[in-house]
N, C-alpha and C positions, 0 to 999 in steps of 0.2 A: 557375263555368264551367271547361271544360276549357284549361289552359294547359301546352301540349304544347315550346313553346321553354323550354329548360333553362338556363343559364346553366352554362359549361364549366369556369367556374375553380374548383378546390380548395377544398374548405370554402364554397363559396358554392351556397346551396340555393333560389339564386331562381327563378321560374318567369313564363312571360309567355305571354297568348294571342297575341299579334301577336310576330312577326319583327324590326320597326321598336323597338318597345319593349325587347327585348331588347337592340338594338343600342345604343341609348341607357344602358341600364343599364350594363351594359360600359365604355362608352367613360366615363363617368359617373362610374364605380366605382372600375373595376380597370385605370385606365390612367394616366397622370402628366403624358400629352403635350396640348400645349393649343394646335393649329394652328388657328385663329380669332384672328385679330385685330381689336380695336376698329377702326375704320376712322376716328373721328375723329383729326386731327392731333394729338398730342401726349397722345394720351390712355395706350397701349402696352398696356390691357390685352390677358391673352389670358383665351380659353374652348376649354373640349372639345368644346361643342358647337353650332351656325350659332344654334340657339334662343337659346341665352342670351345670344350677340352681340347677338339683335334685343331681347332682355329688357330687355340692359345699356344698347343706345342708348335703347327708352323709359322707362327706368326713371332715369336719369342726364345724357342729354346732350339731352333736350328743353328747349326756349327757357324753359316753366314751371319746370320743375328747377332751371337753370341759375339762372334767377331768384332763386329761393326759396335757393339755398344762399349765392349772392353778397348777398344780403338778411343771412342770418345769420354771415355771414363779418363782413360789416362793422357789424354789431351787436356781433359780439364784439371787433372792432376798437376800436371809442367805448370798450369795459367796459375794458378793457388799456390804452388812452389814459390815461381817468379813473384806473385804480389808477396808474397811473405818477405822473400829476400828484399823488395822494393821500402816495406814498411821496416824491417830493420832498421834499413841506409836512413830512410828517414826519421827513426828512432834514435839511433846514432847523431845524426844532423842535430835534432831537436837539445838531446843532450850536450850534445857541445856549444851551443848557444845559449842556452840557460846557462853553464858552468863558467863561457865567457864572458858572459855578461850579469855575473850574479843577482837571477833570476831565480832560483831555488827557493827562497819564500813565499814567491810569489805564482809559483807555479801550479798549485792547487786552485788557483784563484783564476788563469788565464784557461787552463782545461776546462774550469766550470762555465766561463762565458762563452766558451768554445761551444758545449754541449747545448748551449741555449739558443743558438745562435740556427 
């Protein structure tokens, strides 16, 4: 179809049947400024364009969303608990091996060919 809207910046060879669409490519493209703001509290994102505000609230800040990511927040929460508790035990471990095998001198020595390793 005929696409009679040009797009006016340098080196840029786009074309568009609609006015609206062009304006969109522009502001999209060839511009940096992003006066749209999320409108939830605390959230600060900004956009270049009203569309992707209403994108970003259903694509992020819906009750579903919101759900599902606090879901997986605190699944990765338990995982980082468990390895912490895991690195204790083996902190504990470690220390009771050094102490029975008086290793305590030398143990500044075994870390560092650890970290090189």
């Amino acid at each position: 179809g005929e696409k009679p809207f040009a797009c006016d910046v340098p080196g840029c060879n786009k074309r568009y049947s609609e006015k609206g669409a062009l304006v969109v490519h522009k502001k999209t493209k060839h511009v940096s400024l992003k006066p749209f703001l999320c409108p939830k509290s605390g959230c600060n994102r900004r956009f270049k364009i009203r569309r992707d505000v209403n994108n970003h609230l259903q694509n992020f800040h819906t009750l579903e969303k919101v759900e599902k990511r606090e879901a997986r927040l605190y699944e990765r929460l338990k995982l980082l608990e468990d390895e912490y508790a895991l690195l204790q035990v083996y902190a504990h471990n470690l220390e009771n091996l050094v102490n029975e095998n008086g290793l305590q001198a030398s143990l500044p020595a075994l870390m560092e060919t650890a970290q090189q390793k």
